[in-house]
N, C-alpha and C positions, 0 to 999 in steps of 0.2 A: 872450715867447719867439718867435724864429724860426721862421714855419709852416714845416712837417715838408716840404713839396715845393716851396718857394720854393731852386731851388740858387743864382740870383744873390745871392739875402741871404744865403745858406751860405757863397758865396766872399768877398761880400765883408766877412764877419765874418773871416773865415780870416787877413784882411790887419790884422794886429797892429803893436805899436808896438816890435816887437824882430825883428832879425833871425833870431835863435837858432826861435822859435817862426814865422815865416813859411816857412822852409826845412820846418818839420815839418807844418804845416797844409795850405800850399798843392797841395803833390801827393797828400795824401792825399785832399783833396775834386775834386781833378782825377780821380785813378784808381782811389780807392775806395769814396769818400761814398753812389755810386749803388749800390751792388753790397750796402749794408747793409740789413739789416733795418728797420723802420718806427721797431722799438724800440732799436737800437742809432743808429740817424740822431735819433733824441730825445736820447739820451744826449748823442750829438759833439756835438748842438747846447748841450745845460747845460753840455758843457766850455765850449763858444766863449763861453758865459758869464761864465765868472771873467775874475778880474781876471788881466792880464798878471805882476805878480810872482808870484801863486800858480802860473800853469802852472808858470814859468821855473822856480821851483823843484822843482815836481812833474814835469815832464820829464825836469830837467838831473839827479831823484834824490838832489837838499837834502833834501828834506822827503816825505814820505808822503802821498795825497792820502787824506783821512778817508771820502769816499765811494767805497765799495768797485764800482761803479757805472763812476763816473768812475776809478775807479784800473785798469779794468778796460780803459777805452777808450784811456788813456794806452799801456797795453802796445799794445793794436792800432795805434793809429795811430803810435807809434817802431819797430814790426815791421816796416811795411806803407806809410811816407811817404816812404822811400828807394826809386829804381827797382833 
């Protein structure tokens, strides 16, 4: 797992293999990453975890994301990754 105050390994996890998911990561760790809680910056970080087809579909709202957790984080960060 990504330590909790490393933000350069934050960002550069943020940098995926799809355009669709770099438009939603990158600003939200630009202008919100910092402003979270210890336990929600845990959380972003098990997103930055999965694999790339899982967000894409859990993002774009194909599919349901099974952790209520992480389904949680997905609403914050498509709320809060546009300025």
């Amino acid at each position: 797992m990504l330590e909790l105050m490393n933000i350069a390994r934050v960002r550069w996890a943020c940098r995926r293999g799809m355009l669709e998911l770099d438009v939603l990561f990158q600003p939200f760790v630009e202008t919100q990453y910092e402003a979270l809680s210890d336990a929600d910056k845990q959380t972003f970080i098990r997103l930055l975890e999965c694999e790339d087809p899982e967000l894409f579909a859990w993002f774009m709202g194909h599919e349901q994301c099974p952790d209520p957790l992480l389904a949680d984080m997905i609403v914050t960060v498509r709320g809060r990754a546009a300025p």
